[in-house]
PyMOL Python script that loads the backbone (N, CA, C, O; Angstrom):
from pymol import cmd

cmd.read_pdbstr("""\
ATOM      1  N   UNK A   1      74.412 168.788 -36.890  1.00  0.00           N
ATOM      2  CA  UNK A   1      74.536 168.687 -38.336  1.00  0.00           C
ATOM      3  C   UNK A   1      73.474 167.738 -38.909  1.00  0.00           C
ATOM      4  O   UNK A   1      72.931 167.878 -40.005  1.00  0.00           O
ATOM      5  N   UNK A   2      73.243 166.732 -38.006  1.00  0.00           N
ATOM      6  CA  UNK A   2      71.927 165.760 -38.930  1.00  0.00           C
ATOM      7  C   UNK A   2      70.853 166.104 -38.752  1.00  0.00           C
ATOM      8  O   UNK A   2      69.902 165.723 -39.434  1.00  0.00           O
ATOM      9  N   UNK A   3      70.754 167.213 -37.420  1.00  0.00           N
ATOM     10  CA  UNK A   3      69.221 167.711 -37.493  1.00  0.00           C
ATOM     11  C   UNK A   3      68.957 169.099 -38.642  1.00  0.00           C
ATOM     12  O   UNK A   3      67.871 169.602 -38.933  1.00  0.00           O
ATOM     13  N   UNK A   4      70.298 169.480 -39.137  1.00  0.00           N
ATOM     14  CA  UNK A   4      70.092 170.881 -39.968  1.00  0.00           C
ATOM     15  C   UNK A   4      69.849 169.835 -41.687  1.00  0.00           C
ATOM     16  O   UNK A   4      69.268 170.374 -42.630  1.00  0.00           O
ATOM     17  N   UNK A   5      70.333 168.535 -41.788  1.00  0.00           N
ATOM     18  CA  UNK A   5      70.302 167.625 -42.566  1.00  0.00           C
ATOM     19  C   UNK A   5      69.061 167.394 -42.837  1.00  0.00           C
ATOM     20  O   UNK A   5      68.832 167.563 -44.035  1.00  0.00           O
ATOM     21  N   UNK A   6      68.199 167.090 -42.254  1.00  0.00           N
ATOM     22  CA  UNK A   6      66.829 166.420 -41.756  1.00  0.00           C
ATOM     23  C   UNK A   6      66.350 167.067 -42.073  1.00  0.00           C
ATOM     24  O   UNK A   6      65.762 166.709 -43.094  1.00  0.00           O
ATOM     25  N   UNK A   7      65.964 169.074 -41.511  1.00  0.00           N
ATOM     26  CA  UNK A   7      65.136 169.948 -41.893  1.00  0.00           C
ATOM     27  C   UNK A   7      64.982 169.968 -43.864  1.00  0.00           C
ATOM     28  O   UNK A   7      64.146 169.760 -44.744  1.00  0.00           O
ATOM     29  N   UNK A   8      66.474 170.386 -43.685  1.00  0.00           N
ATOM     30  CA  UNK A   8      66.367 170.389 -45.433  1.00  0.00           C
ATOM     31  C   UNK A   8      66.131 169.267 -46.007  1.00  0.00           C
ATOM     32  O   UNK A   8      65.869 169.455 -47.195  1.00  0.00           O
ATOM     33  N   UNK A   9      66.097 167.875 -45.625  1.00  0.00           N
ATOM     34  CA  UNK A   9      65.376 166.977 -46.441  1.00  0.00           C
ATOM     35  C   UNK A   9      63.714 167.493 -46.673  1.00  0.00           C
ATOM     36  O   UNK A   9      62.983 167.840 -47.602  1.00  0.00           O
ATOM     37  N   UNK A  10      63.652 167.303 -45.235  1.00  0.00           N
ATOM     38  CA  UNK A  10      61.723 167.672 -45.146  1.00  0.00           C
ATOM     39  C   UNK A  10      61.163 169.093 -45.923  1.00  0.00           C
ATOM     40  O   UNK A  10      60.037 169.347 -46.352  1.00  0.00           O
ATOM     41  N   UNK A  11      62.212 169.780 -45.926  1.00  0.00           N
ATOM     42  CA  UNK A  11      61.686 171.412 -46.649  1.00  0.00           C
ATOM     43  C   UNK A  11      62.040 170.798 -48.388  1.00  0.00           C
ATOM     44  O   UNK A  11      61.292 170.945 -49.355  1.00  0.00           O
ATOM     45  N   UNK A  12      62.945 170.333 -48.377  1.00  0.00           N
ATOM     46  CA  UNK A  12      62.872 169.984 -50.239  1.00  0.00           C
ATOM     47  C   UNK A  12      61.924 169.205 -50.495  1.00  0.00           C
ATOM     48  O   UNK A  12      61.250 169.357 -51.514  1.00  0.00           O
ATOM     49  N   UNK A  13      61.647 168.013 -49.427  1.00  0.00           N
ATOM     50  CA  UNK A  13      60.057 166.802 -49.951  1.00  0.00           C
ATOM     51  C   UNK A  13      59.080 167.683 -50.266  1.00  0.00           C
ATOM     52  O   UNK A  13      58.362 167.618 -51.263  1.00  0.00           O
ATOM     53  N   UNK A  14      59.041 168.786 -49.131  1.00  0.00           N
ATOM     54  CA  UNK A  14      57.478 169.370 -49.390  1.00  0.00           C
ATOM     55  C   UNK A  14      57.538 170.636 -50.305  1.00  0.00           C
ATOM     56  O   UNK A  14      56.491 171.186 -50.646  1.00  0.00           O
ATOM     57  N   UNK A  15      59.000 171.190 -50.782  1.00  0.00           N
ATOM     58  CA  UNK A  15      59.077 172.260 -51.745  1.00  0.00           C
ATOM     59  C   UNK A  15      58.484 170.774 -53.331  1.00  0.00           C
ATOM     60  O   UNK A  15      57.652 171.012 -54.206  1.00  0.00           O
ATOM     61  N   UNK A  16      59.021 169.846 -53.214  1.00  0.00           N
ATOM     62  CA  UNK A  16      58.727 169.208 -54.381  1.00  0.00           C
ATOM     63  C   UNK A  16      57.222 168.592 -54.657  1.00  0.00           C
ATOM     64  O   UNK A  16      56.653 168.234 -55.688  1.00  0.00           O
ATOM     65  N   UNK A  17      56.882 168.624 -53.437  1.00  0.00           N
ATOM     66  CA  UNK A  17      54.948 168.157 -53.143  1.00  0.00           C
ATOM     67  C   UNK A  17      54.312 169.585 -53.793  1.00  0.00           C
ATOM     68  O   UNK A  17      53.402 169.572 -54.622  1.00  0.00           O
ATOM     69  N   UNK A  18      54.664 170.272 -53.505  1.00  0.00           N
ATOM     70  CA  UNK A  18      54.349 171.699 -53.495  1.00  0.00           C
ATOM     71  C   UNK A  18      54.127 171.784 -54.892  1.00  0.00           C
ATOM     72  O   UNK A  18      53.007 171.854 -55.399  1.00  0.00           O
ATOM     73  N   UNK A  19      55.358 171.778 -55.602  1.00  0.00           N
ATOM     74  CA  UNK A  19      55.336 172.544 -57.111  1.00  0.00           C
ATOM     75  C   UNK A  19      54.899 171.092 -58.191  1.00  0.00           C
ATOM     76  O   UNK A  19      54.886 171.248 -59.412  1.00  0.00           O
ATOM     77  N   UNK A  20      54.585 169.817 -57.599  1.00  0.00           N
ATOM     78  CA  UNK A  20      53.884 169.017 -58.063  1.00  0.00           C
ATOM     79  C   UNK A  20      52.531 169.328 -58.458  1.00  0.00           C
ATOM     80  O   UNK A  20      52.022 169.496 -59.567  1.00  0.00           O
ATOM     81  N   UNK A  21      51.905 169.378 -56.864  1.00  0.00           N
ATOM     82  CA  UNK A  21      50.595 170.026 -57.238  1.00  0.00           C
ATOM     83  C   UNK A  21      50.225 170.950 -57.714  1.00  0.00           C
ATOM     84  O   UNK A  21      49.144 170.947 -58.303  1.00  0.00           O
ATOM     85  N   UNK A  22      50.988 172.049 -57.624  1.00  0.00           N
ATOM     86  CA  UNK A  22      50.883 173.614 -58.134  1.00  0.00           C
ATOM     87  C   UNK A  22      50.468 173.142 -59.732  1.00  0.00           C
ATOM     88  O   UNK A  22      49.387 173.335 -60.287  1.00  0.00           O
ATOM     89  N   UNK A  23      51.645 172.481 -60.270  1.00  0.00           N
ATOM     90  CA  UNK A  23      51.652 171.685 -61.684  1.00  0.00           C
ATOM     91  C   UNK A  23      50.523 170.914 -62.296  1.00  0.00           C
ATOM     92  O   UNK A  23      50.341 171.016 -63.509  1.00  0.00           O
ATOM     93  N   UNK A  24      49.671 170.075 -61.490  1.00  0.00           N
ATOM     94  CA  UNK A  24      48.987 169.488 -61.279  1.00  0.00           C
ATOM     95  C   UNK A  24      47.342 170.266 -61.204  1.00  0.00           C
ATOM     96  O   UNK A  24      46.382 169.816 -61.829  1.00  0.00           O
ATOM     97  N   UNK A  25      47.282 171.396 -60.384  1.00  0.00           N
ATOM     98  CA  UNK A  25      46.456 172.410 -60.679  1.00  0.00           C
ATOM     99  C   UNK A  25      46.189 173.316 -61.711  1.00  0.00           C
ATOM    100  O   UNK A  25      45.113 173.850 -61.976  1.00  0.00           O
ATOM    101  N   UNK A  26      47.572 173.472 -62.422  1.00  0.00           N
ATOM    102  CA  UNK A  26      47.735 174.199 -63.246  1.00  0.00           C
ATOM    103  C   UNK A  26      46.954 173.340 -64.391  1.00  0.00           C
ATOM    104  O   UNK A  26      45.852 173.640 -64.852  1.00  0.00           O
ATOM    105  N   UNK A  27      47.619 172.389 -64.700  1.00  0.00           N
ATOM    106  CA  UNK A  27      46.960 171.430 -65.798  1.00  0.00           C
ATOM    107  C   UNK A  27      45.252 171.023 -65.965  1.00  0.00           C
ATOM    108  O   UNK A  27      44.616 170.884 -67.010  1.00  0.00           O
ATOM    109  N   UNK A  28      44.736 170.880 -64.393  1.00  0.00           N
ATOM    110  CA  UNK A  28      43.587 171.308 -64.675  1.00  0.00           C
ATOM    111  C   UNK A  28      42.739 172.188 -64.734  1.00  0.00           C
ATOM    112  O   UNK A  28      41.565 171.828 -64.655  1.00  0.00           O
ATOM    113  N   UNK A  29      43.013 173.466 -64.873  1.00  0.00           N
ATOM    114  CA  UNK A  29      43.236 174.884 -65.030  1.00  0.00           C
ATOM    115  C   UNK A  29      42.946 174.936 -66.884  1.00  0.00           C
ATOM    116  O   UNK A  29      42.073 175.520 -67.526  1.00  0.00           O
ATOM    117  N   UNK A  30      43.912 174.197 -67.259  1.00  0.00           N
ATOM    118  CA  UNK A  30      44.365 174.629 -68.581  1.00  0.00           C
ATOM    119  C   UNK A  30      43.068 173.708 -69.310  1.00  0.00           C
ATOM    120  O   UNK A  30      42.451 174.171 -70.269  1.00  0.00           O
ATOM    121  N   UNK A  31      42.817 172.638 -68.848  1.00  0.00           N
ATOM    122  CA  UNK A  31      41.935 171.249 -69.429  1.00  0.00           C
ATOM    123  C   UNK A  31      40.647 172.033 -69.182  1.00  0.00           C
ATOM    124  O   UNK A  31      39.639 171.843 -69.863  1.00  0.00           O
ATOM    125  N   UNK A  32      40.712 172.941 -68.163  1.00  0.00           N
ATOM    126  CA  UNK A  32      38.863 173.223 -67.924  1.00  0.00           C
ATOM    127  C   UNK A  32      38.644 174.646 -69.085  1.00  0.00           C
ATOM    128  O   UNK A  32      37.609 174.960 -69.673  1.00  0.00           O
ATOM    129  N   UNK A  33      39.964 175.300 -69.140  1.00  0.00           N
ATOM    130  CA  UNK A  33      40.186 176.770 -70.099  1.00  0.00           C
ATOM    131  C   UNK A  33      39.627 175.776 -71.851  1.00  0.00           C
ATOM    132  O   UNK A  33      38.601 175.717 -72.529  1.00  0.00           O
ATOM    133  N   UNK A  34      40.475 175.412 -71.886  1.00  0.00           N
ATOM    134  CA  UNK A  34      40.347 174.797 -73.426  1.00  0.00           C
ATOM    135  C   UNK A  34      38.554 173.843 -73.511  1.00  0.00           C
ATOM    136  O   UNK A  34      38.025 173.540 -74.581  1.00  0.00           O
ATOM    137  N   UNK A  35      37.951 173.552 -72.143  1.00  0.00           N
ATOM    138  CA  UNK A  35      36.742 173.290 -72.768  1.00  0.00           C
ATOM    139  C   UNK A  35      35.438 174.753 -72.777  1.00  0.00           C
ATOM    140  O   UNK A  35      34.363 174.995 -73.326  1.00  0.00           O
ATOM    141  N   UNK A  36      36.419 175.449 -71.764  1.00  0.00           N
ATOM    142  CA  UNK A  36      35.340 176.492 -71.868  1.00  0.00           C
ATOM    143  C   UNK A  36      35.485 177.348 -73.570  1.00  0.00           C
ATOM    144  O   UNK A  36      34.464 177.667 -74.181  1.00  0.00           O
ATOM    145  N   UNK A  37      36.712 177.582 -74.061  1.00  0.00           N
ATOM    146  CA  UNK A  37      37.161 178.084 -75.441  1.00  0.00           C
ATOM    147  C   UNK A  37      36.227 177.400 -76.553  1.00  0.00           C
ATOM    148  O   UNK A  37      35.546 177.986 -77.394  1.00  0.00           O
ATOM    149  N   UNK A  38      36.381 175.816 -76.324  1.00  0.00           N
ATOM    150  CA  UNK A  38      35.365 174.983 -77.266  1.00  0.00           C
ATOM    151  C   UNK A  38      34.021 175.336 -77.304  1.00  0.00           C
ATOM    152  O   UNK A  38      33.473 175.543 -78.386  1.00  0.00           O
ATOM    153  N   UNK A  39      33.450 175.424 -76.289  1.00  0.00           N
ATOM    154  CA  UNK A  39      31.879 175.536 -75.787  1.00  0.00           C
ATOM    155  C   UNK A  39      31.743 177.396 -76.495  1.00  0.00           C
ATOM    156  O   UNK A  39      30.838 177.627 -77.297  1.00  0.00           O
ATOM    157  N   UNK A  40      32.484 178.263 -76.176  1.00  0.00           N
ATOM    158  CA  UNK A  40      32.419 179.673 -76.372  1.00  0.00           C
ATOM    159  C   UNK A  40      32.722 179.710 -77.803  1.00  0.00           C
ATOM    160  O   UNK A  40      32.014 180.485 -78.446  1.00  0.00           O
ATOM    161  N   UNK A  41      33.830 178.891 -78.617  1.00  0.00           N
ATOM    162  CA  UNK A  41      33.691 178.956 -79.855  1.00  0.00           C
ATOM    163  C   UNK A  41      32.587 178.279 -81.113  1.00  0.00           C
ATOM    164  O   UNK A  41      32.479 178.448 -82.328  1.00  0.00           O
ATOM    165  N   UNK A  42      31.755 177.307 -79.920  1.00  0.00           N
ATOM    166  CA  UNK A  42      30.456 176.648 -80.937  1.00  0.00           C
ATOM    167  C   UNK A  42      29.489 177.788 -80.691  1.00  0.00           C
ATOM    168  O   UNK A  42      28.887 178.277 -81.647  1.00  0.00           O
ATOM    169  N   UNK A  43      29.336 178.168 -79.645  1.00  0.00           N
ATOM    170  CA  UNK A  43      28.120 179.314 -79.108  1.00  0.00           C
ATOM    171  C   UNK A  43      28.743 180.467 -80.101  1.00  0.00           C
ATOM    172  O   UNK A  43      27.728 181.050 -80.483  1.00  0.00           O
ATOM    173  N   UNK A  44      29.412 180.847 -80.470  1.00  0.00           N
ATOM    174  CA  UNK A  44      29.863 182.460 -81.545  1.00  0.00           C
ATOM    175  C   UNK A  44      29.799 181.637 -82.842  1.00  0.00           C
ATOM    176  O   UNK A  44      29.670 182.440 -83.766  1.00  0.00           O
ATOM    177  N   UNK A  45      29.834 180.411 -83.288  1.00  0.00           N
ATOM    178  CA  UNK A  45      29.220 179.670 -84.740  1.00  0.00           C
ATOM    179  C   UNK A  45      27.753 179.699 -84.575  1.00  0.00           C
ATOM    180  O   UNK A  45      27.080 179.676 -85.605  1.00  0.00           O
ATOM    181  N   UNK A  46      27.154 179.745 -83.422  1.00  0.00           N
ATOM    182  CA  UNK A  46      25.593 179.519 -83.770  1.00  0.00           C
ATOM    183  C   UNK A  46      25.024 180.992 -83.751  1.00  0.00           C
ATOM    184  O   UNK A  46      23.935 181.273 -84.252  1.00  0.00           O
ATOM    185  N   UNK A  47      25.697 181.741 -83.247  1.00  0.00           N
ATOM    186  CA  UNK A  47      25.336 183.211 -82.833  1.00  0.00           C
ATOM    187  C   UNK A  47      25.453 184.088 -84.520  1.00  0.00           C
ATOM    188  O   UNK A  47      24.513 184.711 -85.013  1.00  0.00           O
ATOM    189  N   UNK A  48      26.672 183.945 -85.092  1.00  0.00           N
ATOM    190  CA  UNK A  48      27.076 183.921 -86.523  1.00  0.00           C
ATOM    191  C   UNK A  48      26.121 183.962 -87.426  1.00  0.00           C
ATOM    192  O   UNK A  48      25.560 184.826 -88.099  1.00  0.00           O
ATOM    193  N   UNK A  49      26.051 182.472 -87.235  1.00  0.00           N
ATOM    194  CA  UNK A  49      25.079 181.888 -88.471  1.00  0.00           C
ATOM    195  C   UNK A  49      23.710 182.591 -88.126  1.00  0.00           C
ATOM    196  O   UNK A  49      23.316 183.158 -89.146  1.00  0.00           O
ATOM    197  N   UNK A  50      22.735 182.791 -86.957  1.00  0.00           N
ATOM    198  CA  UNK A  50      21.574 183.071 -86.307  1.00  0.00           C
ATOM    199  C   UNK A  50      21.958 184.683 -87.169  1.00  0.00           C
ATOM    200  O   UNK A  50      20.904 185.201 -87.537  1.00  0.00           O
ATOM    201  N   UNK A  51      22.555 185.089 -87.347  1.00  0.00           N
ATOM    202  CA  UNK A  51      22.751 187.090 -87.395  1.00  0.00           C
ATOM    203  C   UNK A  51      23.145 187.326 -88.779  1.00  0.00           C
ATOM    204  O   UNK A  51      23.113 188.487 -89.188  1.00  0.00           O
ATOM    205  N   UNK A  52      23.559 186.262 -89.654  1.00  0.00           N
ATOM    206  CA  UNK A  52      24.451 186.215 -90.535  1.00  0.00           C
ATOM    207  C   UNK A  52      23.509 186.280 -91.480  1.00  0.00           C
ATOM    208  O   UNK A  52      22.842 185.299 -91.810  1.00  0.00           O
ATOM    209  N   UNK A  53      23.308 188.121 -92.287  1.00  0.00           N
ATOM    210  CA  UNK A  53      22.540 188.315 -93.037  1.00  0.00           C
ATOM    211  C   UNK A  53      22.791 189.061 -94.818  1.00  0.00           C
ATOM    212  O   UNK A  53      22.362 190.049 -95.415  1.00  0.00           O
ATOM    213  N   UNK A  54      23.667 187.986 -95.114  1.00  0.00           N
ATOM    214  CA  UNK A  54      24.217 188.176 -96.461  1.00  0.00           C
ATOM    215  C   UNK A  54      22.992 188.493 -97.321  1.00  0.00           C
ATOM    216  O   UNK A  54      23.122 188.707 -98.526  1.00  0.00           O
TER     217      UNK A  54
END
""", "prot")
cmd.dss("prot")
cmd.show_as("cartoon", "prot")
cmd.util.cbc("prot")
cmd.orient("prot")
């Protein structure tokens, strides 16, 4: 019983390491998305204005 105790400690530490980092990846995922959006939305203002023949 304390070794079936033990496993499931060690399988929940590393299910919780796990979806930490997953979390953790994700976020910089999202931080690198939102600078590429910035950079892609100044480049379609200069592209705009460059074409923009009122």
């Amino acid at each position: 019983m304390l070794n079936f105790r033990k496993i499931t400690k060690n399988q929940l530490r590393r299910d919780i390491q796990t979806a930490f980092l997953d979390a953790r990846s994700a976020f910089e995922r999202y931080k690198a998305t939102q600078k590429s959006v910035t950079a892609l939305e100044e480049s379609f203002g200069y592209m705009q204005d460059r074409f923009d023949v009122e």
